[in-house]
C-alpha positions as CSV (number, residue, x, y, z in Angstrom):
1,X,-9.7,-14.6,-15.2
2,X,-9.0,-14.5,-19.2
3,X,-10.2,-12.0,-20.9
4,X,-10.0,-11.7,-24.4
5,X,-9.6,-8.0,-24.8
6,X,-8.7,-7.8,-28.7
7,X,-12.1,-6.5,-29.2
8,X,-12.7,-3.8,-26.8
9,X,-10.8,-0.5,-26.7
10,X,-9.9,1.1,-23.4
11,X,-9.0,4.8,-22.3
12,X,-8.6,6.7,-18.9
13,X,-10.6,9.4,-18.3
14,X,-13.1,11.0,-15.9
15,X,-16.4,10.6,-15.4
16,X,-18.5,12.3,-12.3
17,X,-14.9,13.7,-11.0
18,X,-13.5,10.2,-10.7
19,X,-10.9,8.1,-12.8
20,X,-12.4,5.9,-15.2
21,X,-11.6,3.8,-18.0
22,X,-13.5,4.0,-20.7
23,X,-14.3,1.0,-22.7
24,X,-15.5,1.3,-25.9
25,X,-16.5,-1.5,-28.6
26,X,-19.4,-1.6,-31.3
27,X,-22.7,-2.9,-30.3
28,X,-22.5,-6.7,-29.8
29,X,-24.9,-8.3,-26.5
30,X,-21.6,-11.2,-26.6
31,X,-19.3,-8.6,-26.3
32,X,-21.6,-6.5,-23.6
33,X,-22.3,-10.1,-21.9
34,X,-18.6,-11.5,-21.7
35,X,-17.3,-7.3,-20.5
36,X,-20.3,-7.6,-17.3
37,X,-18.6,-11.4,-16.7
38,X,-15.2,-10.1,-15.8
39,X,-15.5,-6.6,-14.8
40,X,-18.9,-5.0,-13.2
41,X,-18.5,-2.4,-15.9
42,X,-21.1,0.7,-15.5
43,X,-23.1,2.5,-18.8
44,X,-22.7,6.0,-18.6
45,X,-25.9,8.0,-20.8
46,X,-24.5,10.9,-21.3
47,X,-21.1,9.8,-22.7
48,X,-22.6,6.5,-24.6
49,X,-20.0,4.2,-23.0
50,X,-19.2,1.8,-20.9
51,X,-17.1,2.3,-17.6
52,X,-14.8,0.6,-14.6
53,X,-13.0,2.8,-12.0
54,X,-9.3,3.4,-13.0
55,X,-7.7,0.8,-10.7
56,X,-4.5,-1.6,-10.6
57,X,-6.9,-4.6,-11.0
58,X,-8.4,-3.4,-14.3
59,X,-5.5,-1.9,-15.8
60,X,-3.6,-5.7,-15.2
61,X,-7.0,-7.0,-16.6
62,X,-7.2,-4.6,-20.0
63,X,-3.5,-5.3,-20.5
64,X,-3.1,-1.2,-19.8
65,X,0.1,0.1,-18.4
66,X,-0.1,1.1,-14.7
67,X,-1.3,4.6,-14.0
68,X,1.2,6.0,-11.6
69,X,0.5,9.7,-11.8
70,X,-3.0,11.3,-11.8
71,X,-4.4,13.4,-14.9
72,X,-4.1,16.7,-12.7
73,X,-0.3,16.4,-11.5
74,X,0.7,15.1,-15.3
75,X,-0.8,18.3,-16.8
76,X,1.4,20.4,-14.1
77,X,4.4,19.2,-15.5
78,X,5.7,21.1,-18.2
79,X,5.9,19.5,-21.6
80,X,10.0,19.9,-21.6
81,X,10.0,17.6,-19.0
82,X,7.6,14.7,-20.5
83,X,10.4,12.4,-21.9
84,X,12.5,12.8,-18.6
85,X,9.5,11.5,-17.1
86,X,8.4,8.6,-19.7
87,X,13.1,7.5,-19.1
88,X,12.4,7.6,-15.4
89,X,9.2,5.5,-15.2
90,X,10.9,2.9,-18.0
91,X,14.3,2.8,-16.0
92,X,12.3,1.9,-12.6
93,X,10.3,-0.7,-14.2
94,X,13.5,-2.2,-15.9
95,X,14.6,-2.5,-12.8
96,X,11.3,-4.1,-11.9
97,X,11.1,-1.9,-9.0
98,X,7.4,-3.2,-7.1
99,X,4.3,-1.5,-8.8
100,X,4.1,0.6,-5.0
101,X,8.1,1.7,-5.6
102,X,7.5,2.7,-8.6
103,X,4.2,4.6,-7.6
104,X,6.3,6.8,-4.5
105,X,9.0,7.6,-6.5
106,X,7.4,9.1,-9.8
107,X,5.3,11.1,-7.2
108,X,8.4,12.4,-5.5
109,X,9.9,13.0,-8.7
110,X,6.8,14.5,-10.1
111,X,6.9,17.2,-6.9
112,X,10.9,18.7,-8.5
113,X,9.3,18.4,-12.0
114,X,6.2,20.4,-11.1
115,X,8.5,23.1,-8.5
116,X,10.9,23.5,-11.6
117,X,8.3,24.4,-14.2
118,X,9.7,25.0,-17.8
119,X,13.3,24.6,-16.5
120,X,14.6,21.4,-18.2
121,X,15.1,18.8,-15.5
122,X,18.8,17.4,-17.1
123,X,20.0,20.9,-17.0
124,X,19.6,21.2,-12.9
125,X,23.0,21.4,-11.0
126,X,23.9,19.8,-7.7
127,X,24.0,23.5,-6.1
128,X,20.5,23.9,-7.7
129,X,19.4,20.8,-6.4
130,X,20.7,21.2,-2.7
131,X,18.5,24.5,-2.7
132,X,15.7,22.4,-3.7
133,X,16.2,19.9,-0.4
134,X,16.6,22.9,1.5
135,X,13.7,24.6,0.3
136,X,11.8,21.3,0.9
137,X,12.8,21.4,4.5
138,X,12.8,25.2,5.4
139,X,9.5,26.0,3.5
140,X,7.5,23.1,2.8
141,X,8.1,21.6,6.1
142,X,8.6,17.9,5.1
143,X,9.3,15.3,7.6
144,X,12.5,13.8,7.7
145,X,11.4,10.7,6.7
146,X,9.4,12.2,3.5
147,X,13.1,13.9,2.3
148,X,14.7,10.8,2.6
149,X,12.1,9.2,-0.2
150,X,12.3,12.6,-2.3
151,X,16.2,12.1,-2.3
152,X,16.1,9.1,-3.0
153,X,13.8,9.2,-5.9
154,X,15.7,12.3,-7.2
155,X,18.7,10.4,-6.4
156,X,17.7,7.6,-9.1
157,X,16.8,9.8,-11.9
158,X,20.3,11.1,-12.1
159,X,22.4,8.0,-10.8
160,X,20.6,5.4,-12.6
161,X,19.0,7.5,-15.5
162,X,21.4,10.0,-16.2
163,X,24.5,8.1,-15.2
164,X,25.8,10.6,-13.0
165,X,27.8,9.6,-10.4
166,X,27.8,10.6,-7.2
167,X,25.6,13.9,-7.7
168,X,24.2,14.0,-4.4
169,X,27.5,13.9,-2.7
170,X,27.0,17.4,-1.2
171,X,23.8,17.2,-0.2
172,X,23.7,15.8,3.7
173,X,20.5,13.7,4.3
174,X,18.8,15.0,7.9
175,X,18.7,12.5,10.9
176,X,15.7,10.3,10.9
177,X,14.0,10.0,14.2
178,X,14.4,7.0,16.3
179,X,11.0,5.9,17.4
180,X,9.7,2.8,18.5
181,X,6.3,1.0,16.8
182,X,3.0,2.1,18.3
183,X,1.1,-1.0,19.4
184,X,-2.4,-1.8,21.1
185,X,-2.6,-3.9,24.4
186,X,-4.7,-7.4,24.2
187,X,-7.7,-5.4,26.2
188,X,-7.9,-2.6,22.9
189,X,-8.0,-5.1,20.4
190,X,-10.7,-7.0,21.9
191,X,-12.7,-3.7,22.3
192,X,-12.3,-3.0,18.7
193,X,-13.4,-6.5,17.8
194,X,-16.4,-6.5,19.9
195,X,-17.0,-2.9,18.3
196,X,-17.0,-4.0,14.4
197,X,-19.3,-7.8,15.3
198,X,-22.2,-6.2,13.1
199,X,-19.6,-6.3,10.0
200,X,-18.8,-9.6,8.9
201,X,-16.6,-8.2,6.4
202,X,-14.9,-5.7,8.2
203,X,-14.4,-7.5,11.1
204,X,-12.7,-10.4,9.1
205,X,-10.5,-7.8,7.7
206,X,-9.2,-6.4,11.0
207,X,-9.0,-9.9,12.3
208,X,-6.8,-11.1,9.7
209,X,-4.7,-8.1,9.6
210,X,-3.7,-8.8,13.9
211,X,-4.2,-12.1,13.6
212,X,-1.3,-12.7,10.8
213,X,0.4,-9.8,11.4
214,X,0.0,-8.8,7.9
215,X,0.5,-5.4,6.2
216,X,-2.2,-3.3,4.8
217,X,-1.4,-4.1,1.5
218,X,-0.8,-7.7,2.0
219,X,-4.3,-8.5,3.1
220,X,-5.9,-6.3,-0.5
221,X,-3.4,-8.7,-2.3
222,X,-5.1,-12.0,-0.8
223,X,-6.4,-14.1,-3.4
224,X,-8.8,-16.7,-2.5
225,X,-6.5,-19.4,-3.5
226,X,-3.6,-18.0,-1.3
227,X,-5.6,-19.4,1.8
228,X,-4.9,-23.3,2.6
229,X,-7.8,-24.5,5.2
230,X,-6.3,-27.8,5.2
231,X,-2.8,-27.0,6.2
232,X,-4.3,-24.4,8.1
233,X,-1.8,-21.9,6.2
234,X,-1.8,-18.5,4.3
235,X,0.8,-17.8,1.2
236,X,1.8,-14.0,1.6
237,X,2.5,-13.6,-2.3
238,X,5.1,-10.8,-3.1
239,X,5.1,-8.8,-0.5
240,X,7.9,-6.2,0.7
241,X,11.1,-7.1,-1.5
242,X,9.5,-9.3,-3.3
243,X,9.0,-12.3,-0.8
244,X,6.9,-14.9,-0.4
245,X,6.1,-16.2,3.0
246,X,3.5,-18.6,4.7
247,X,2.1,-17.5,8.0
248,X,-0.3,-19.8,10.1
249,X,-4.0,-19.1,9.6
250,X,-5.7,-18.6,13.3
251,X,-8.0,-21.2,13.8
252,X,-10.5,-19.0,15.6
253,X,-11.2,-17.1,12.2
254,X,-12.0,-20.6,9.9
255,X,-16.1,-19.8,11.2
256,X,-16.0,-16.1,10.1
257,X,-14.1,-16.8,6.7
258,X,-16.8,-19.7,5.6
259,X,-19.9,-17.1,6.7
260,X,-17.9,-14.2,4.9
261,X,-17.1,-16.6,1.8
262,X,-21.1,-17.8,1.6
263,X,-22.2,-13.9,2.3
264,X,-20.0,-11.8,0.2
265,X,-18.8,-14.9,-2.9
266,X,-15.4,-13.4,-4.0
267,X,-14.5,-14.5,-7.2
268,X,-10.8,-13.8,-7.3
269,X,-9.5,-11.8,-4.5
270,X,-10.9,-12.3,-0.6
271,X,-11.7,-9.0,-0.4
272,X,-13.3,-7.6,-3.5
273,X,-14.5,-4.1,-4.4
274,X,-18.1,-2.7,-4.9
275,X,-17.3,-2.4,-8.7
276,X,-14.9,-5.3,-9.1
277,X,-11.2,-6.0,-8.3
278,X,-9.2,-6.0,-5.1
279,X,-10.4,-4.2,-2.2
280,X,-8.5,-0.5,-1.6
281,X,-6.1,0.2,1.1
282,X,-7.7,3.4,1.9
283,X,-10.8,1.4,2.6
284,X,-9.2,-0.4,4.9
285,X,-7.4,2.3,6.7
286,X,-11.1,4.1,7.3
287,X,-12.1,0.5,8.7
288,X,-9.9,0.3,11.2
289,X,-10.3,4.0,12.1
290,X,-13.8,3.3,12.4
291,X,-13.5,1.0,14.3
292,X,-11.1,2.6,16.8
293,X,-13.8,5.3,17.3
294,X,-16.8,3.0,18.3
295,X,-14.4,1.0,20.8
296,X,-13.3,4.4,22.4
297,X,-9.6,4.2,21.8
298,X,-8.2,7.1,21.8
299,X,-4.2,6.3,21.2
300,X,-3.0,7.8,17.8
301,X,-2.3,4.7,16.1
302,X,-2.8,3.3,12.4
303,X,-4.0,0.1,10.7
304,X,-0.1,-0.8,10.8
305,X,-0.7,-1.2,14.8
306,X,-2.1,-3.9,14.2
307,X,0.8,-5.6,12.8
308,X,2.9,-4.2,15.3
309,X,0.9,-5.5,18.1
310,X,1.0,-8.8,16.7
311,X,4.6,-9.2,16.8
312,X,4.5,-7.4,20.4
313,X,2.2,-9.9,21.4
314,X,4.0,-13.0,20.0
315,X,7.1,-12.6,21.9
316,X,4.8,-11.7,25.4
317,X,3.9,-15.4,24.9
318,X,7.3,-16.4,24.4
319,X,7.2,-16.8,20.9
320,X,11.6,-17.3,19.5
321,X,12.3,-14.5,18.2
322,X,13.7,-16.0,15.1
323,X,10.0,-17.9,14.0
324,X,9.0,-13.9,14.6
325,X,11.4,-12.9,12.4
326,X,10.3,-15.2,9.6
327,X,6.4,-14.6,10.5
328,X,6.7,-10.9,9.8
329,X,8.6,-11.4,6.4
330,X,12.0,-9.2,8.4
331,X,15.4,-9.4,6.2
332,X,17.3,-8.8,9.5
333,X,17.1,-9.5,12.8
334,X,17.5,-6.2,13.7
335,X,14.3,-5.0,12.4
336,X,12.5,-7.6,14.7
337,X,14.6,-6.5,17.7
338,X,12.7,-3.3,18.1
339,X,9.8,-5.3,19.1
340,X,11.9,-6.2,22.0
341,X,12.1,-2.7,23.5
342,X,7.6,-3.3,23.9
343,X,7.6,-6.8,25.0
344,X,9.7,-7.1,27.7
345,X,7.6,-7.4,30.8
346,X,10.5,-7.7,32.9
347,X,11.6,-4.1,32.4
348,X,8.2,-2.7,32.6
349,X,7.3,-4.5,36.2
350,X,11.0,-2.3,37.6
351,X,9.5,0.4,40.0
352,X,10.5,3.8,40.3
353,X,12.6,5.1,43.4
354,X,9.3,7.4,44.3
355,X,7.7,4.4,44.5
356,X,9.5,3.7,47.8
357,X,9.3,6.9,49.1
């Protein structure tokens, strides 16, 4: 994947209403030859330039920063509060806070910097900033567990940027709903499966996802070299907090991954994108709602179920709850526990009083 960029020049932009990066170099068919090698860069005519989508693969590839705000919500934020902005996003990554962190919280952030318009961020008091919580619950109707991630990226700027202590003492935090993980039965997930057979790609992708309980953003990050045939073992590289696991690989998929690998040839990552790079999480999440629709199921759940219903399923079949525990990448037992409220058959076979009547 080297890629001597030295020689090319790259800029974001946007091109047919999409986020590009624009790649521009003088005319050389080595330099045009070694760009189409590593990147399935597009001409545009009318601009005289070569182009890639503006993605986290390319940016990593062109040495860019990452692009955590779009054009249209930077050029809503008043100039007065462009430095804050440029502290906060340095600060986070000092902290090397995960590329997805870092991506929630200058979007949270970037929602007080836009509300606040020429007022100068630094200058905000606590009083002024419990209104803002209050006006984020009263009229903009966030979910509880939406504030939480707005405090808690407002939170940062002022603890960890600013320096001041305890600021958000006064402001309460609203109680977050106890709900349990949606999952699928057995009988659903075959249904979906038999639903997506025409798709060797997407059916691979759903398969994985259940049958490694992985997270959507675990199976984009799959490289081709995390996947150990031999072994019969998958490396999870860096996922949530920054841990590495190994799950097992289901034998039943080794068939579908050789006709994928032979159909499809991904270069780097297993799932690879029209123009290049890993394959998005959005694309996934239509996938699996895809497929959801052709099978008939009609239960409002996302492609997390999936995941969910793995671990549901593993203690059904007596799985130790521990091995779970480790298999989902969980910190604490606790986490895995909840499972426990889905899988136990025992309480679900107890019969009602009207039963008997």
């Amino acid at each position: 994947m080297d890629f001597n960029t030295q020689n090319y020049t790259f800029l974001p932009g946007t091109h047919r209403h999409k986020n590009v990066i624009w790649i521009v170099f003088p005319y050389d068919r080595n330099l045009i030859d070694a760009l189409k090698k590593h990147a399935k860069a597009q001409w545009s005519s009318s601009n005289k330039k070569w182009y890639v989508p503006d993605n986290k693969h390319y940016r990593q590839l062109f040495n860019m920063a990452p692009n955590y705000l779009s054009a249209t919500t930077l050029n809503n934020i008043d100039a007065v509060n462009h430095p804050a902005l440029t502290r906060y996003i340095e600060q986070l990554e000092l902290k090397a806070y995960s590329p997805n962190t870092i991506k929630t919280y200058v979007g949270e952030f970037a929602q007080l910097l836009q509300t606040i318009k020429g007022f100068p961020v630094d200058n905000l008091t606590a009083e002024q900033l419990r209104a803002y919580i209050l006006y984020c619950i009263t009229r903009l109707k966030l979910s509880e567990n939406l504030i939480h991630s707005r405090l808690n990226a407002i939170k940062f700027y002022f603890e960890q940027v600013l320096h001041k202590e305890k600021f958000f003492m006064d402001i309460p935090r609203p109680k977050k709903p106890s709900t349990l993980p949606k999952v699928l039965s057995v009988q659903d997930i075959k249904k979906m499966f038999a639903a997506m057979e025409h798709n060797l790609k997407h059916l691979l992708i759903l398969k994985l996802c259940y049958g490694m309980g992985l997270r959507v953003s675990e199976i984009v990050h799959l490289k081709i070299s995390d996947i150990d045939s031999h072994r019969m073992q998958v490396l999870i590289q860096q996922a949530k907090g920054k841990k590495d696991r190994y799950v097992p690989l289901p034998e039943c998929v080794l068939g579908l991954l050789r006709q994928y690998y032979l159909a499809y040839k991904p270069t780097y990552y297993l799932f690879e994108g029209q123009n290049g790079g890993q394959y998005s999480v959005r694309s996934c999440q239509t996938i699996f709602k895809k497929a959801m629709d052709k099978a008939k199921i009609k239960k409002k759940v996302g492609i997390h179920g999936l995941r969910h219903s793995y671990a549901t399923h593993l203690l059904e079949t007596g799985t130790d709850i521990r091995f779970v525990q480790e298999l989902m990448g969980h910190n604490h037992i606790n986490t895995t526990m909840l499972y426990t409220h889905l899988s136990d058959k025992s309480r679900r076979n107890i019969k009602s009083p009207l039963d008997y009547l």
